[in-house]
C-alpha positions as CSV (number, residue, x, y, z in Angstrom):
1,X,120.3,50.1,40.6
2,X,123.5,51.0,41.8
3,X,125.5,52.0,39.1
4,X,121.8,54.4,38.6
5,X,122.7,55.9,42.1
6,X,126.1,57.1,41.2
7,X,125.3,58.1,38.0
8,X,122.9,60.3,39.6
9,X,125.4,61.7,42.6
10,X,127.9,62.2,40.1
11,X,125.9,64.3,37.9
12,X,124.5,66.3,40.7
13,X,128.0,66.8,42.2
14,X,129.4,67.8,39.2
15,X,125.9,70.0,38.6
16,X,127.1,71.8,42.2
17,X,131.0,72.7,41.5
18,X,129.6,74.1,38.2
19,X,126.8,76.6,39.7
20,X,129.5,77.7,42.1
21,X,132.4,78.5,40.1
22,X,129.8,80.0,37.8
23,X,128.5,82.5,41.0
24,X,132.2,82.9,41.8
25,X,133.2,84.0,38.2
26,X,130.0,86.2,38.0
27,X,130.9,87.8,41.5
28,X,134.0,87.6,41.6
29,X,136.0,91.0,39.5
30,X,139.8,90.9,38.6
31,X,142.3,93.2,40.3
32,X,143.7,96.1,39.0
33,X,146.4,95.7,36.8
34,X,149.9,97.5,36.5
35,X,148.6,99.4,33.4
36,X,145.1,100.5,35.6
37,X,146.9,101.6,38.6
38,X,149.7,103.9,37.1
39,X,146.9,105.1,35.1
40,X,145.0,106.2,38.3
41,X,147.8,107.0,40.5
42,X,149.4,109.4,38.0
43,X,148.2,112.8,38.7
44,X,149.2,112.3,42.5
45,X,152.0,110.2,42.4
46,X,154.8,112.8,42.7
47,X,153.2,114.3,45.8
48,X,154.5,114.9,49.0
49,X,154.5,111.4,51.0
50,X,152.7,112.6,54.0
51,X,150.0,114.2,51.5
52,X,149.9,111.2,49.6
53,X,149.4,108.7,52.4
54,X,146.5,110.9,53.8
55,X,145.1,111.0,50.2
56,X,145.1,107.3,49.9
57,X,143.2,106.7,52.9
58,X,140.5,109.4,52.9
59,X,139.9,108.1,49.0
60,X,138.9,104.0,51.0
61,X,136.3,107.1,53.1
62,X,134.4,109.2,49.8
63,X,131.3,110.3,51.6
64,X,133.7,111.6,54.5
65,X,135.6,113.7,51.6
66,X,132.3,114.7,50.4
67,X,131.2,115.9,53.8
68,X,134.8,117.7,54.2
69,X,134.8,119.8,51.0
70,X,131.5,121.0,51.7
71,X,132.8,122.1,55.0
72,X,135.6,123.7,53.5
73,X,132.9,125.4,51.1
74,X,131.5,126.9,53.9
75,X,134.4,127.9,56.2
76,X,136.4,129.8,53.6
77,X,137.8,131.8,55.8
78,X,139.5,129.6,58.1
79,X,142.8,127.2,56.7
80,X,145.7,126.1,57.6
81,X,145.7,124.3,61.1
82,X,143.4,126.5,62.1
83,X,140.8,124.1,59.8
84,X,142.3,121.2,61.2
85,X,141.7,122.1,64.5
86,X,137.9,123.1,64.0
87,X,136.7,119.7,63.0
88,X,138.4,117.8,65.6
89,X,134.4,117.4,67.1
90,X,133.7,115.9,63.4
91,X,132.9,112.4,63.7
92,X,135.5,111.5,60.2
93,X,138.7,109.6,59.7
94,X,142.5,111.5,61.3
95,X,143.3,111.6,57.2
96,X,140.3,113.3,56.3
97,X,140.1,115.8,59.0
98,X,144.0,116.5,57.8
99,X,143.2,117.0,54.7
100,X,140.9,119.7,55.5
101,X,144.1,122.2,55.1
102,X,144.2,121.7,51.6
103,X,140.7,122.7,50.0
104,X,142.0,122.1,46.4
105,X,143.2,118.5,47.2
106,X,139.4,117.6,48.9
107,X,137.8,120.1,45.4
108,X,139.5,117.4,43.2
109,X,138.5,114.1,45.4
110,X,134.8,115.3,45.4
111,X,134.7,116.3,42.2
112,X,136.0,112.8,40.3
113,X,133.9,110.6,42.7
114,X,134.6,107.6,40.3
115,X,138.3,108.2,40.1
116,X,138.0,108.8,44.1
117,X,136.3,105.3,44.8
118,X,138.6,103.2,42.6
119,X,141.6,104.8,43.7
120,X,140.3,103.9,47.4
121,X,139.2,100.2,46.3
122,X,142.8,99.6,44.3
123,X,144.5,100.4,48.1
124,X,142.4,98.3,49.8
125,X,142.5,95.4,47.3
126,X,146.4,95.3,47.0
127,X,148.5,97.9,49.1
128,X,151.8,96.3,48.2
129,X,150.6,96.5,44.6
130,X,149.5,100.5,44.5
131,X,152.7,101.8,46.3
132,X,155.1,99.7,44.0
133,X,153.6,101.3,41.3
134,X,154.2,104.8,42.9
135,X,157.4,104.4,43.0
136,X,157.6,103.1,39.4
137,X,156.4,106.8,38.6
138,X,158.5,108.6,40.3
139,X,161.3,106.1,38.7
140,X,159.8,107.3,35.1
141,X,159.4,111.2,36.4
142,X,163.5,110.4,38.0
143,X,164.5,108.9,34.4
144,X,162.8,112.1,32.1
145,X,164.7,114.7,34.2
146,X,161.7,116.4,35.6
147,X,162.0,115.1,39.4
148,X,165.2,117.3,40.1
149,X,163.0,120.3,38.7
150,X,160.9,120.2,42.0
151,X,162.3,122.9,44.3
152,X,159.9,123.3,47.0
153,X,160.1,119.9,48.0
154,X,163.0,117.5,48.5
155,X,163.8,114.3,46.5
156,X,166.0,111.8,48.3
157,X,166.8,108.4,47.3
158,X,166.7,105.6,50.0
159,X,167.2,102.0,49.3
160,X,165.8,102.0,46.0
161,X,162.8,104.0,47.0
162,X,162.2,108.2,45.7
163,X,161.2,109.9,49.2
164,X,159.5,113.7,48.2
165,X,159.6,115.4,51.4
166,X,158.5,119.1,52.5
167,X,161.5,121.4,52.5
168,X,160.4,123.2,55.7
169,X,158.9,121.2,58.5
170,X,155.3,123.2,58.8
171,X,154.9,124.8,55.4
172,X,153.4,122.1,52.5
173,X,153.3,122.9,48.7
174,X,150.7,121.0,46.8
175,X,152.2,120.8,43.0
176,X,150.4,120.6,39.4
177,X,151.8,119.0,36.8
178,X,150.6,117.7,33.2
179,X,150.8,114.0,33.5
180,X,151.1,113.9,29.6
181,X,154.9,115.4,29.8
182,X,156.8,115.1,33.2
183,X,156.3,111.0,32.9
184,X,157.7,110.8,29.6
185,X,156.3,108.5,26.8
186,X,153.7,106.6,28.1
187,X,153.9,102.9,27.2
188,X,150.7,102.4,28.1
189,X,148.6,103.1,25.3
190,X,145.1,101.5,26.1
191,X,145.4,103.2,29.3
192,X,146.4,106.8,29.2
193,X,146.8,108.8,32.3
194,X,144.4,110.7,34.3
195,X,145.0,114.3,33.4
196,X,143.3,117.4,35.2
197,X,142.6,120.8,33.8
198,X,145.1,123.0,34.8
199,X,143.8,126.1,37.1
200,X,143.5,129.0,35.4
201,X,146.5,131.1,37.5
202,X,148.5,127.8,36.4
203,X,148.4,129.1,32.5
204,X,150.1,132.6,33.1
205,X,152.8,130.3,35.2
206,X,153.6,127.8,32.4
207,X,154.2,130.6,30.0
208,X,156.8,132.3,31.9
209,X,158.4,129.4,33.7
210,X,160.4,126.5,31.8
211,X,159.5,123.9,35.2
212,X,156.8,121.6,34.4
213,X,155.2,122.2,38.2
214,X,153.2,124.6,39.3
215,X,152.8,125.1,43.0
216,X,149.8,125.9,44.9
217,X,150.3,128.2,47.7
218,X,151.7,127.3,50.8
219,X,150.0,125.7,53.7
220,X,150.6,126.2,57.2
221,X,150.1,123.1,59.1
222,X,150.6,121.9,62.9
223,X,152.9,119.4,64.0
224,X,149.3,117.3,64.5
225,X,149.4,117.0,60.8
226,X,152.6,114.2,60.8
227,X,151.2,111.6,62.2
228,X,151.6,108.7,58.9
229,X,153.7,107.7,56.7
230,X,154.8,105.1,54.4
231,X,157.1,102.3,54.8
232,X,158.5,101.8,52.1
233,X,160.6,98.9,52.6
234,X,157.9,96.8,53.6
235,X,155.3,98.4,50.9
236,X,152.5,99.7,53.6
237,X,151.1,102.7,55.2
238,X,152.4,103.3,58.8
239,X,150.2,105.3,61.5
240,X,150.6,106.8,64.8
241,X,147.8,105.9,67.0
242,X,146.1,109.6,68.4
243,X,146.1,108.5,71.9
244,X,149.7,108.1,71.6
245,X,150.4,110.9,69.9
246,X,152.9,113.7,71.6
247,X,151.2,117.2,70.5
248,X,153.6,120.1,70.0
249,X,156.2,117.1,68.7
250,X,157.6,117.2,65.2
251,X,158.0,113.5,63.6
252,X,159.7,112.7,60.4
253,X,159.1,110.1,58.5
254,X,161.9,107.3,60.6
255,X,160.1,108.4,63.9
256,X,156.7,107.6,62.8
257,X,158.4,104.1,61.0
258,X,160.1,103.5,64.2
259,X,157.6,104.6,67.0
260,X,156.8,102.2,69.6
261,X,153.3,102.5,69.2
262,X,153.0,103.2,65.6
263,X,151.3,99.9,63.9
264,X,150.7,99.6,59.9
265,X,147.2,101.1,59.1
266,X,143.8,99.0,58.8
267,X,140.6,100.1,57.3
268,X,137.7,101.2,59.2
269,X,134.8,100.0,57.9
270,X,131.9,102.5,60.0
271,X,134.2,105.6,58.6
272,X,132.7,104.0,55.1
273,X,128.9,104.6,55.6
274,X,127.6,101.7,53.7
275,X,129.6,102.5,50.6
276,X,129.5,98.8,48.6
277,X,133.6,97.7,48.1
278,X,134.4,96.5,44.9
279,X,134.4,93.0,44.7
280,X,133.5,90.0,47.2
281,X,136.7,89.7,48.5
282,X,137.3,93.1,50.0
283,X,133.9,93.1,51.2
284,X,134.2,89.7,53.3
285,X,137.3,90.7,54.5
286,X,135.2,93.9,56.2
287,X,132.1,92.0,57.4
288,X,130.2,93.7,55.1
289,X,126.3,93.3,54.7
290,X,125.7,95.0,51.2
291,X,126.2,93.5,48.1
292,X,129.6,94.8,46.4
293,X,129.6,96.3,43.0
294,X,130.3,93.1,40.9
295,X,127.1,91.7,42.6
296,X,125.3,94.6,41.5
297,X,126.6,94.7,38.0
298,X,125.7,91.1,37.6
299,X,122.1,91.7,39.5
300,X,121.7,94.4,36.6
301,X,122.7,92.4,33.8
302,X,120.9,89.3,34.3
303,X,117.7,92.0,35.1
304,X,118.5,93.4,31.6
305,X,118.6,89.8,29.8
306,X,115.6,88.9,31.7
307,X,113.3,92.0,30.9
308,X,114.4,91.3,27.1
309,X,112.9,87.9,27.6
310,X,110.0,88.7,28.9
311,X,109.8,91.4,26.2
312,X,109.8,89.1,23.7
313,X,107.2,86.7,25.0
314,X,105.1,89.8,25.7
315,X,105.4,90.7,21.3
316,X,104.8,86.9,20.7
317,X,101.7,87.1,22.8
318,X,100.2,90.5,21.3
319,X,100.7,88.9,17.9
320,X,99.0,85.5,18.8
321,X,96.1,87.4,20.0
322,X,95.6,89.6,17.0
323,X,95.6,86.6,14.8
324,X,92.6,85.5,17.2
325,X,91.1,88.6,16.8
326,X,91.3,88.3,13.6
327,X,88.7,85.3,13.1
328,X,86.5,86.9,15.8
329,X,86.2,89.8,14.1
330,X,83.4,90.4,11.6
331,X,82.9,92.5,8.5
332,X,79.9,94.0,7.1
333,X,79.3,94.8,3.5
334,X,76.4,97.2,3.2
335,X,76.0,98.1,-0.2
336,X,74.1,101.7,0.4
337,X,77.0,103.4,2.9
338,X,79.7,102.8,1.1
339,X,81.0,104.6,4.2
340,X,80.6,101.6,6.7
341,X,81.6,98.8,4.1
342,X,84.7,96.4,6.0
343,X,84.1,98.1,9.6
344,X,85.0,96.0,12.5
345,X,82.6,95.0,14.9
346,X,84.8,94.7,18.4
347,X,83.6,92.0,20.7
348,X,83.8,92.8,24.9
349,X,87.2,90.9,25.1
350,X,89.0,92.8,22.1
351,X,87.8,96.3,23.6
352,X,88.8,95.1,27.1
353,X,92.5,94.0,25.4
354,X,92.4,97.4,23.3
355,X,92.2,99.9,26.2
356,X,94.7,97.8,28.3
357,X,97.1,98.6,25.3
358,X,96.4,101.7,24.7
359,X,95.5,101.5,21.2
360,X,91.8,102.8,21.9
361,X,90.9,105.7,23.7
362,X,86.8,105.7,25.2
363,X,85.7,108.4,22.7
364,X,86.1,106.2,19.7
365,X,85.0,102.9,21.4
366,X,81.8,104.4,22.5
367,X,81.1,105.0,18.6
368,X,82.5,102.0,17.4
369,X,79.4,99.3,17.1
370,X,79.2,96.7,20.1
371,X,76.7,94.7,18.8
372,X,78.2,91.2,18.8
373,X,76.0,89.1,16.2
374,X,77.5,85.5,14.6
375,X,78.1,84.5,11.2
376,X,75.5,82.6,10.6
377,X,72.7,85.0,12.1
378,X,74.1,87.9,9.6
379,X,73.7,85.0,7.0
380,X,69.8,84.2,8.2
381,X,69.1,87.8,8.2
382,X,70.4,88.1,4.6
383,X,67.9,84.9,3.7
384,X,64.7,86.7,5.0
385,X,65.4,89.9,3.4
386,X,65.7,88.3,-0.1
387,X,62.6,86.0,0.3
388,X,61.0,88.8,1.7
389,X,61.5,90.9,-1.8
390,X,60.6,87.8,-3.2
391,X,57.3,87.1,-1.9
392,X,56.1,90.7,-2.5
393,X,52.7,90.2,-5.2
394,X,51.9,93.2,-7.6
395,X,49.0,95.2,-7.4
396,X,45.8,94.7,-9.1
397,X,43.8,97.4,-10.8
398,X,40.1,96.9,-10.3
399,X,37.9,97.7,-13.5
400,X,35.9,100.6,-11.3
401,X,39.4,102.4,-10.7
402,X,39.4,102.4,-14.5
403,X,35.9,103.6,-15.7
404,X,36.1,106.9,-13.1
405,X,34.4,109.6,-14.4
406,X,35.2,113.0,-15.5
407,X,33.6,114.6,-12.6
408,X,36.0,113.0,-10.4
409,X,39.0,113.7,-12.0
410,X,38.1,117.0,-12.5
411,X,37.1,117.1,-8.3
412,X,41.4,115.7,-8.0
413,X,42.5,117.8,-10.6
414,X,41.0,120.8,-8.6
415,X,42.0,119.8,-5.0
416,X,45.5,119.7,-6.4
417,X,45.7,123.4,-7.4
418,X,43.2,124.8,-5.0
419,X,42.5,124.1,-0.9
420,X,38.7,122.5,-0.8
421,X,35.5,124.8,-1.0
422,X,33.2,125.3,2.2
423,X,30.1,124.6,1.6
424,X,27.0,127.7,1.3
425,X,23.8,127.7,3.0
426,X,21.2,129.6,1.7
427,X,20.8,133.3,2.8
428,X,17.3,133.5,5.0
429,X,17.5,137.2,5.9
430,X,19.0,140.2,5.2
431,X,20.6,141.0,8.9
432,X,21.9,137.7,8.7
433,X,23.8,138.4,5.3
434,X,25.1,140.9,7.3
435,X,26.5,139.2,10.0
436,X,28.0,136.6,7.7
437,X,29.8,139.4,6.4
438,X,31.1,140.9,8.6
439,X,32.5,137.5,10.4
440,X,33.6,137.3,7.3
441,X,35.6,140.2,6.5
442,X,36.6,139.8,10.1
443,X,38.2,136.6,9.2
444,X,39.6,138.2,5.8
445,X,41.2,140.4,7.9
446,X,43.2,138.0,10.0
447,X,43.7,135.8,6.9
448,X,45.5,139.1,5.0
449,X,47.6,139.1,7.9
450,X,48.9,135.4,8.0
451,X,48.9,135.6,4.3
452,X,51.6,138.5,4.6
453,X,54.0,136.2,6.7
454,X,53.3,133.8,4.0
455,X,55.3,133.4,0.4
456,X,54.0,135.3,-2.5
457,X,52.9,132.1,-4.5
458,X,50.3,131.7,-1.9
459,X,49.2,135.1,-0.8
460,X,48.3,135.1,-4.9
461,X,46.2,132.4,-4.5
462,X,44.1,133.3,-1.5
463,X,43.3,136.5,-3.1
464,X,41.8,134.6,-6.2
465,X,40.3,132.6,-3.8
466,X,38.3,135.1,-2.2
467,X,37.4,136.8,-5.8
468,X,35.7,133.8,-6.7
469,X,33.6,133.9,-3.2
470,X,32.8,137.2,-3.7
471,X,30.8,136.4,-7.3
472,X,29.1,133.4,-5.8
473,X,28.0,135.2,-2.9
474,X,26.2,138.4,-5.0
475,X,25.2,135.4,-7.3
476,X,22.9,134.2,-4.2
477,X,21.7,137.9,-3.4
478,X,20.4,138.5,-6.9
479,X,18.7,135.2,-6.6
């Protein structure tokens, strides 16, 4: 009995580890790898590092971006600062309220949500990761000679690191490049680069400029807007804290490293409205309540496998019940309509099943038959009709229907071809003749006008008809 007991706790232990590993394989999603993330990061990589840093955490934010191009949709009049300054009320994140100066940035996050959202879950997942492979672009941009063609912004090289900084302090140029030529060849062949249509002012440009970038106009921005920055040393995002934040004060990128208050950025989860994170992870690490995309992927999957399933068993049913219907079903053979020969007679339960499918509409089962009968009262019914025909006697003459006389068949003969004679009373006076006649041309009268609405055949015939009454009748006077 034992040995039975741990049998049994082994298998069930082993049964456990196995169900979760399963759930945590199902759940669970793989990080990004080097090839995904240069692919991603390559249309924004060579940008300015305060843009870029503001870029990176507004994308963790995408209904906030959302919310701030529209604004910017609306307001097309005010830019710059001046933006900035107007939706300091707005209840959104420092980065996206900065990036409200640049209207064509916020036009491209809103408009490739998807490319938005997994840029945003690639920083939170691994930050160390997505900033290594920035600067392993701007190495390949460095290495193709294109970085040293970017002269509205300044490239400096710091401890193995590509800095891109704004030439003048409060003016910020935005470039556009085609990620297909200032990288180089791309190694990467199974994942290409994220390219973006070129503007159309960016065409005219290309063909009368030999620089690959095109710049944007220039944006006027406070000294508000220099508040983060990157750390590139230590592979992180750096922020100045807006309660200890000196307005009116210009900080480069060592002061906002090296400020006393400045700490390395975290992720605000209420600035993310609900939006699911990526995997299981990212979303424990947050306190999250809603399931994260890998759990929704895998909720939809097994919902797909298990609506095939019960697809299946629904086709194996409908075909187990037609061939029941099949022996329930009866067929008469009526050998005068030809027309009804082999039609179906449809019990309750198959007109029931019919209309549930759809197969049937009310029309032609009110004028299909519904009268149920069995087998063997359809085979009873058939046994009285034959002994009925045979049980029929013949019909005997008599002699006296044989020795009928000629009178008779004269009297049927005569019926046949004319209506029966009235029978004449003898004529007692002569006023009385009179009378007869004239009821009786009275009644002439109205039969000449039926006889008119009448056929020819017969108005013939009643004229004969009264010819031969007129004879016998003088034959009675002269008698």
């Amino acid at each position: 009995m034992k040995i039975f007991r741990q049998l049994a706790l082994a298998i069930s232990l082993a049964f456990i580890v196995s169900s979760v590993k399963a759930v945590d394989q199902i759940s669970e999603v793989e990080p990004f790898s080097q090839a995904e993330l240069e692919q991603i990061l390559a249309p924004i990589a060579l940008y300015p590092d305060t843009v870029l840093s503001h870029i990176l955490i507004a994308a963790t934010y995408p209904l906030e971006v959302i919310q701030a191009e529209r604004w910017t949709t609306r307001n097309t009049e005010i830019t710059g600062s001046d933006a900035v300054e107007a939706v300091e009320d707005e209840n959104w994140d420092p980065s996206v309220k900065a990036l409200v100066a640049f209207p064509q940035v916020l036009k491209r996050l809103s408009e490739n949500l998807e490319w938005t959202q997994k840029l945003g879950d690639a920083f939170l997942q691994d930050e160390v990761k997505l900033l290594a492979s920035v600067q392993a672009l701007r190495v390949r941009a460095y290495e193709a000679g294109n970085l040293d063609k970017m002269d509205k912004v300044s490239v400096i090289h710091e401890n193995d690191s590509i800095v891109i900084e704004p030439v003048e302090r409060e003016v910020v140029y935005v470039p556009y490049y085609d990620t297909r030529f200032v990288y180089g060849p791309w190694h990467w062949s199974h994942y290409p680069p994220v390219y973006w249509n070129s503007p159309h002012y960016a065409s005219h440009y290309y063909g009368h400029h030999v620089s690959p970038f095109y710049w944007g106009p220039s944006v006027h921005v406070s000294f508000g807007f220099f508040f983060s920055s990157f750390h590139w040393h230590n592979h992180h995002v750096v922020r100045i804290p807006y309660q200890h934040y000196r307005p009116h004060h210009y900080y480069n990128r060592h002061q906002i490293a090296t400020h006393q208050h400045a700490t390395r950025w975290t992720h605000n989860p209420t600035h993310r409205r609900g939006v699911s994170y990526r995997s299981v992870t990212v979303g424990n690490r947050y306190r999250s309540t809603r399931p994260s995309q890998a759990e929704i992927q895998t909720h939809r999957s097994t919902r797909r496998y298990s609506n095939k399933n019960v697809r299946t068993d629904r086709d194996t049913n409908r075909m187990n019940n037609k061939r029941i219907n099949k022996k329930n079903v009866i067929r008469t053979n009526s050998s005068k309509n030809h027309k009804n020969r082999n039609t179906r007679i449809a019990t309750p339960d198959r007109i029931k099943r019919e209309l549930s499918d759809g197969r049937i509409s009310v029309k032609e089962r009110k004028n299909r038959p519904t009268n149920y009968t069995s087998a063997k009262q359809t085979q009873n019914n058939k046994k009285q009709i034959r002994s009925k025909r045979t049980n029929k006697q013949p019909q005997i003459k008599t002699g006296a229907s044989k020795n009928t006389s000629s009178s008779e068949k004269k009297k049927q003969t005569n019926y046949k071809q004319s209506p029966p004679r009235q029978p004449i009373q003898p004529q007692s006076n002569s006023r009385e003749t009179n009378s007869r006649s004239s009821s009786r041309s009275s009644s002439r009268s109205s039969n000449k006008s039926s006889s008119r609405k009448n056929s020819s055949s017969r108005s013939s015939g009643s004229r004969r008809n009264n010819r031969a009454n007129r004879k016998r009748e003088k034959s009675t006077r002269s008698r």
